[in-house]
C-alpha positions in Angstrom: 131.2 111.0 126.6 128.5 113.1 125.0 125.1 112.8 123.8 124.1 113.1 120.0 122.3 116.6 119.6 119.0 115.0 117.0 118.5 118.4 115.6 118.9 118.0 111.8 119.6 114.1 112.1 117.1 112.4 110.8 117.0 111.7 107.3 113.2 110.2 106.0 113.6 108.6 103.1 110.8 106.6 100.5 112.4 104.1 98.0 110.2 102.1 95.8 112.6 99.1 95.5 115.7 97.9 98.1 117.6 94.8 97.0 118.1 94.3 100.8 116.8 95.2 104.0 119.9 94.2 105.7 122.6 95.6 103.8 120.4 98.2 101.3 123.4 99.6 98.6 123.6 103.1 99.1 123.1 104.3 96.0 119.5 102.6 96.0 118.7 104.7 98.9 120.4 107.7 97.6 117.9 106.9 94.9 114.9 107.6 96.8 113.0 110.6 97.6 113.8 112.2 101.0 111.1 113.6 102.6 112.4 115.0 105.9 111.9 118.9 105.3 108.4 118.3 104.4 107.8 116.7 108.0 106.9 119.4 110.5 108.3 119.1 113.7 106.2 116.2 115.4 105.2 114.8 112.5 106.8 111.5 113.0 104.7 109.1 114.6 107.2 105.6 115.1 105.7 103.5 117.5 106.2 99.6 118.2 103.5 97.6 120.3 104.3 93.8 121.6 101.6 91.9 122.0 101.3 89.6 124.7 101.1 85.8 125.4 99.1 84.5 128.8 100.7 81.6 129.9 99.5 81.5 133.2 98.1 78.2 134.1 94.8 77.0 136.3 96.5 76.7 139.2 98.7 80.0 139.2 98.4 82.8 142.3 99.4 85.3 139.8 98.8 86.1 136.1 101.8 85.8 133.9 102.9 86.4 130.5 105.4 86.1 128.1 106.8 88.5 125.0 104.6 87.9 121.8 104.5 89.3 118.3 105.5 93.0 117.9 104.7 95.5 115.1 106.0 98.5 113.5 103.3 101.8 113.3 104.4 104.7 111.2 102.1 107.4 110.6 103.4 110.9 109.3 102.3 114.3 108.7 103.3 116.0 105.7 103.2 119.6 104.8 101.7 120.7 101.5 103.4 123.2 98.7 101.2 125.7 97.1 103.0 124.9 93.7 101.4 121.6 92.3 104.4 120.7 90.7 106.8 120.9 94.0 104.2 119.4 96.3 106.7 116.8 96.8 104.9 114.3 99.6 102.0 114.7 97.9 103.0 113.8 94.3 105.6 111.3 95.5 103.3 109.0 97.9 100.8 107.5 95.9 98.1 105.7 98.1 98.4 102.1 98.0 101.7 102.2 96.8 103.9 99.7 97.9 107.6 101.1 99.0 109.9 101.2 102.1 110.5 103.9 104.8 114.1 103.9 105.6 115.1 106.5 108.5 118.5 107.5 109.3 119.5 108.7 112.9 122.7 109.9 113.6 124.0 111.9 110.9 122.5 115.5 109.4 119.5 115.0 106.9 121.5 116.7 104.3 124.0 114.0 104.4 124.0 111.2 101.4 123.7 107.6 102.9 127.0 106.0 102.9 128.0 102.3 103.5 128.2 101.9 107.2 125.6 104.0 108.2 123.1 102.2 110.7 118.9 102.7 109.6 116.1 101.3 110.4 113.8 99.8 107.1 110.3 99.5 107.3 108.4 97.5 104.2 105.6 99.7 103.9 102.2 99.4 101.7 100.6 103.6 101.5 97.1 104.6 103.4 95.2 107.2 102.4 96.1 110.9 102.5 93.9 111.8 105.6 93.8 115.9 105.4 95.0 117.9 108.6 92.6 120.8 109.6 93.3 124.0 108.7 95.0 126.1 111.2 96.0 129.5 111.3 99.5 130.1 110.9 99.8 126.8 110.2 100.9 125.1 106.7 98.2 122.9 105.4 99.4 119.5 106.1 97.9 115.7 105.4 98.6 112.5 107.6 99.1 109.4 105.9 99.9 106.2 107.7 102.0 103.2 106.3 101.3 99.9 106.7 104.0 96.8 107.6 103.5 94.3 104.9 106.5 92.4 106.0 108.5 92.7 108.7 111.6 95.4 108.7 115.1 95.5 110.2 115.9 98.5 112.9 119.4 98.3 112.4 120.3 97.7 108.8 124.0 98.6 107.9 124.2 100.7 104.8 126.8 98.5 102.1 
């Protein structure tokens, strides 16, 4: 058995409307705007914290705890065109806007979503665009963070 190589697999995509996060059609994802070559490499911050529950009582030796709430944190760093019009990340996510993150795994980026495919969807509500410093021999690049509005799926089957 083999490992999956993840060079060229992920697939970022934004969609402004999903008519399900457990079965998302294809075409609507095919429908949004994939972002994944304007993502340098690191750019993707996907984290999950738990929070947890004390339920350690008076007369306890030890401290114990059970699992709590968890939540989804997505902050990404996009790289900037120098023509206005082609500045896709920029132009496309609109702060405040209200969308959903759907990232694909397993399969090159290039790669249209098909039913079957396995992503994970993240309902997502648009930060600010937080400018990167400049670096030398560095594109200029802005961070923008997006915020769970409603809880996501991590393995939604593409129908």
């Amino acid at each position: 058995m083999a490992d999956i190589v993840a060079t060229g697999k992920l697939k970022f995509t934004w969609c402004l409307t999903l008519s399900s996060l457990t079965a998302p059609p294809a075409s609507e994802l095919n429908a949004g705007v994939d972002l994944q070559t304007k993502i340098p490499k690191g750019g993707l911050d996907e984290g999950h914290t738990q929070a947890a529950v004390d339920n350690t009582h008076i007369s306890s030796l030890k401290e114990t705890e059970r699992a709590g709430t968890s939540k989804d944190e997505i902050t990404v760093t996009f790289k900037r065109d120098d023509i206005a019009l082609q500045d896709l990340a920029y132009n496309t996510l609109v702060p405040g806007s209200l969308g959903y993150v759907v990232i694909r795994r397993d399969k090159l980026h290039t790669t249209s979503y098909a039913a079957g495919d396995i992503v994970s969807i993240y309902p997502a509500e648009l930060g600010v665009r937080m400018p990167e410093p400049n670096t030398i021999n560095e594109p200029l690049q802005f961070k923008m963070k997006f915020f769970n509005h409603e809880a996501g799926q991590d393995a939604a089957t593409v129908a």
